[in-house]
C-alpha positions, 0 to 999 in steps of 0.5 A, a space after each residue: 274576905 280579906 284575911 290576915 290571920 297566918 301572917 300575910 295578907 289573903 282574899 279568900 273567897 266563897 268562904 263558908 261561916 260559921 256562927 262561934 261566941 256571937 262571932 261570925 268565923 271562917 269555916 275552914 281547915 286551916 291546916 289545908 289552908 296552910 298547905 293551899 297556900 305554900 303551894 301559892 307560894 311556890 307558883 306565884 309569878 313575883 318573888 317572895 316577901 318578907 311575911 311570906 319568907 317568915 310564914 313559910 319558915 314558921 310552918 317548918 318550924 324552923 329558926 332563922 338560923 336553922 331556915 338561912 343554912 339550909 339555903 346557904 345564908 347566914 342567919 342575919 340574912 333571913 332577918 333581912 328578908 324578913 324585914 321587908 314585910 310586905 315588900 318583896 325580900 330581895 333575895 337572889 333569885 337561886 336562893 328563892 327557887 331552892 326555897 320554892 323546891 325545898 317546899 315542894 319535897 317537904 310537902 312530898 309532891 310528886 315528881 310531876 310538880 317539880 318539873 311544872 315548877 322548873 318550866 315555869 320559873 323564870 329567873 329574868 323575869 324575878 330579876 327585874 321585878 327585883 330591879 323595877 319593885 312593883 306593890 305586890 299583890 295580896 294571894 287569893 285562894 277560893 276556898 271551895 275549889 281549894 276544897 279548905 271547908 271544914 265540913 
């Protein structure tokens, strides 16, 4: 089932239903949904867009302006990268690991998840995604061994 409801596109799988209003709705806590996919975030192989760039700072409540000097960017710069939709947000590729890590300690993650996160980040390979741009792919999370069902 695709998914569009938190700003970026998902296939979300094996998803329970629920009958609400005449309407057939997903029947999942989306409060772990949003966290199942943070976590997406900070593993994926490619570099981040520009939906994901915005969701990820919707979620800590921050403004463009809050969002850019906690990396060390200017405030235009997140609006930048927030452009690019879709696509990824061309930004350097340090700056998106501290993204990446900055999730993990506002998610309190242990210590375990920031060493598998150091071994599997590999800057070269962000680097030419960013010089040779591939479409990227829309995440996909299984809802029953991500444990989201609302039940």
């Amino acid at each position: 089932m695709m998914f569009q409801e938190l700003g970026l596109p998902m296939r979300l799988c094996n998803v329970p239903m629920i009958f609400v209003r005449g309407e057939w709705i997903p029947n999942i806590n989306y409060n772990r949904l949003q966290k199942a996919v943070l976590l997406h975030l900070c593993h994926k192989k490619f570099p981040l867009t520009g939906n994901e760039i915005a969701f990820i700072r919707n979620y800590f409540a921050m403004t463009t302006t809050q969002f850019g000097q906690k990396f060390g960017y200017s405030r235009s710069a997140v609006m930048k990268w927030e452009k690019y939709r879709d696509k990824f947000a061309q930004i350097r590729p340090t700056a998106e690991i501290c993204i990446r890590l900055s999730i993990l300690i506002k998610l309190k993650q242990k210590a375990s998840a920031f060493k598998e996160l150091c071994m599997e980040i590999d800057i070269s390979h962000l680097n030419n995604i960013l010089k040779y741009p591939r479409l990227p792919k829309a995440i996909s999370l299984d809802v029953q061994e991500e444990s989201l069902s609302a039940a």
